[in-house]
C-alpha positions as YAML, in Angstrom:
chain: A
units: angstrom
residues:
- id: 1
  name: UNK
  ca: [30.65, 131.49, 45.13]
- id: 2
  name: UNK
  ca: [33.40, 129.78, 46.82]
- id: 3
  name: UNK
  ca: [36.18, 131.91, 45.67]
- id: 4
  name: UNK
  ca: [34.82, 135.35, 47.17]
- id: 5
  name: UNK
  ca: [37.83, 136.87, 49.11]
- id: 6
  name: UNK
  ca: [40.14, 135.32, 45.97]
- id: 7
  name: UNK
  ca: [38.75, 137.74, 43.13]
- id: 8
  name: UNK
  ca: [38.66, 140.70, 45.53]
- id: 9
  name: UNK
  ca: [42.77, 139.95, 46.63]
- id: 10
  name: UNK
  ca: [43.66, 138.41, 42.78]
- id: 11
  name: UNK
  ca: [44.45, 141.35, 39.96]
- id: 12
  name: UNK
  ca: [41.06, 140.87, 37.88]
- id: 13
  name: UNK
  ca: [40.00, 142.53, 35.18]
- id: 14
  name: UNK
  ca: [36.47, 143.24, 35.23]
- id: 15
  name: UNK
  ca: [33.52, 143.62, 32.34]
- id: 16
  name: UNK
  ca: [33.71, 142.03, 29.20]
- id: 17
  name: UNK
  ca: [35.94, 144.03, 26.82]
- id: 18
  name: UNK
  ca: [38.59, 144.53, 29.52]
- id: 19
  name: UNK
  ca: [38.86, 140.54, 29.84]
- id: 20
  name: UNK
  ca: [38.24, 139.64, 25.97]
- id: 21
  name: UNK
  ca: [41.32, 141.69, 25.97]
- id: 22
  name: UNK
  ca: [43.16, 139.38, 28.56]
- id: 23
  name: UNK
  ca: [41.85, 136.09, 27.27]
- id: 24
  name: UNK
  ca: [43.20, 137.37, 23.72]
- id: 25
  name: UNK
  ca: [46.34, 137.71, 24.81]
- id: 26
  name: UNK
  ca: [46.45, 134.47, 27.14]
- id: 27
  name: UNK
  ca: [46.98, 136.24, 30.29]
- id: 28
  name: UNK
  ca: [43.71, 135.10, 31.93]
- id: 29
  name: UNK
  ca: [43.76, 132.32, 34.40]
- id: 30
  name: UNK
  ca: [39.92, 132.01, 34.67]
- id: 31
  name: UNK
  ca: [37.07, 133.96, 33.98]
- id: 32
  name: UNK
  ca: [33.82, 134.40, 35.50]
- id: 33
  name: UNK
  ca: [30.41, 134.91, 34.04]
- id: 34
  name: UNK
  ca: [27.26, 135.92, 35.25]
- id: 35
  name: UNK
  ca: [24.22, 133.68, 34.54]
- id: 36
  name: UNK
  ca: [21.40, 136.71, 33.57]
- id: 37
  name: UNK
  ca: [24.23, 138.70, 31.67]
- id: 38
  name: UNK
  ca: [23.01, 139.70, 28.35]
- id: 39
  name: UNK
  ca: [24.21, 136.57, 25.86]
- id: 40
  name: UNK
  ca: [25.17, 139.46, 23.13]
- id: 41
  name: UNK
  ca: [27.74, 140.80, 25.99]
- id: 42
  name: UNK
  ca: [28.96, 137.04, 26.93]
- id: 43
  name: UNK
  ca: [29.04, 134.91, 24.01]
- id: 44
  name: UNK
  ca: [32.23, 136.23, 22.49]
- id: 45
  name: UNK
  ca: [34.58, 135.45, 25.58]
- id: 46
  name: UNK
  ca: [33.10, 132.50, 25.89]
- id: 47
  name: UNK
  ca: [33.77, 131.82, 22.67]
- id: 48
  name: UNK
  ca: [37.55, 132.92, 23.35]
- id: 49
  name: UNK
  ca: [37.80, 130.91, 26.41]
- id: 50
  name: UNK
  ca: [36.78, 127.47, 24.84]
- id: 51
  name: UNK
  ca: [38.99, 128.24, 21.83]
- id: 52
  name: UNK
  ca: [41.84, 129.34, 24.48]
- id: 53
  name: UNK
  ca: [41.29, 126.57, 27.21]
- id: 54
  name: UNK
  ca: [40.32, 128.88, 30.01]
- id: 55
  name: UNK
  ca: [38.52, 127.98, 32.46]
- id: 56
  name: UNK
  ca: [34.84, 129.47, 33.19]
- id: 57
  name: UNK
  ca: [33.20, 129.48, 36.39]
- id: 58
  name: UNK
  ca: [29.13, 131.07, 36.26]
- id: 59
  name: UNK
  ca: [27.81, 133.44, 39.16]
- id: 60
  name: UNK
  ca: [24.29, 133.49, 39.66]
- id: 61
  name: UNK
  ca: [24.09, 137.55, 39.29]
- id: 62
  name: UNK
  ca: [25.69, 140.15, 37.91]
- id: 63
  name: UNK
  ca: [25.38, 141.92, 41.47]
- id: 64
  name: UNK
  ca: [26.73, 138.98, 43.28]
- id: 65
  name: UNK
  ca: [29.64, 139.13, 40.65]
- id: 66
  name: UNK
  ca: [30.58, 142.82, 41.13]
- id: 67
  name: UNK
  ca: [30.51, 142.30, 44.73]
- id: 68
  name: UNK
  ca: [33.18, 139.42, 44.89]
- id: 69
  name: UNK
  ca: [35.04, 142.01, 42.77]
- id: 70
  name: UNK
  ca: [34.59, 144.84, 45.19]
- id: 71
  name: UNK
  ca: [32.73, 146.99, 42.96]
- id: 72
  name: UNK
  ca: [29.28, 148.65, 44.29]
- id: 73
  name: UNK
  ca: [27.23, 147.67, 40.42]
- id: 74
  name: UNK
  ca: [26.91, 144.73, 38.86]
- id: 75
  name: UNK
  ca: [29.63, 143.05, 36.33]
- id: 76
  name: UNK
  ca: [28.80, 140.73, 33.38]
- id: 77
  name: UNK
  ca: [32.39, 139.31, 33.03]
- id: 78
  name: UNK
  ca: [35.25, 139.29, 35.06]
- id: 79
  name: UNK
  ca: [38.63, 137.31, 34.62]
- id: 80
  name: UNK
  ca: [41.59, 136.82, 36.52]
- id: 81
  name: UNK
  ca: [45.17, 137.70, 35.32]
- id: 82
  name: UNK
  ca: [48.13, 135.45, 35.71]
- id: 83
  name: UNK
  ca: [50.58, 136.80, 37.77]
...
């Protein structure tokens, strides 16, 4: 990932209710997704992304992902929120 110090300094909301909620409301600037999430947890913000225009950018892992966030487990879906 070439954003790594950006999602731990940027106000993200991490896993995927917390940034349905965001994309819903059109505060999310982009959202990130990790590749071996489960598809039942990821398919509906995706879903709300392409219908909203977001962008999505995929991580390799979810433990890769919840490390650019600064979290010590792994994250399916994380999105940052306009400021």
């Amino acid at each position: 990932m070439s954003n790594d110090r950006g999602l731990q300094d940027a106000h993200v909301k991490i896993g995927a209710k917390q940034a349905a909620k965001v994309v819903e409301l059109g505060q999310a600037e982009e959202v990130y997704i990790a590749q071996d999430a489960d598809p039942r947890v990821t398919s509906k913000i995706i879903g709300l992304c392409n219908k909203a225009s977001i962008k999505i950018t995929y991580v390799d892992t979810m433990k890769e992902l919840g490390k650019v966030c600064g979290i010590e487990v792994g994250a399916a879906v994380a999105a940052i929120v306009k400021q």
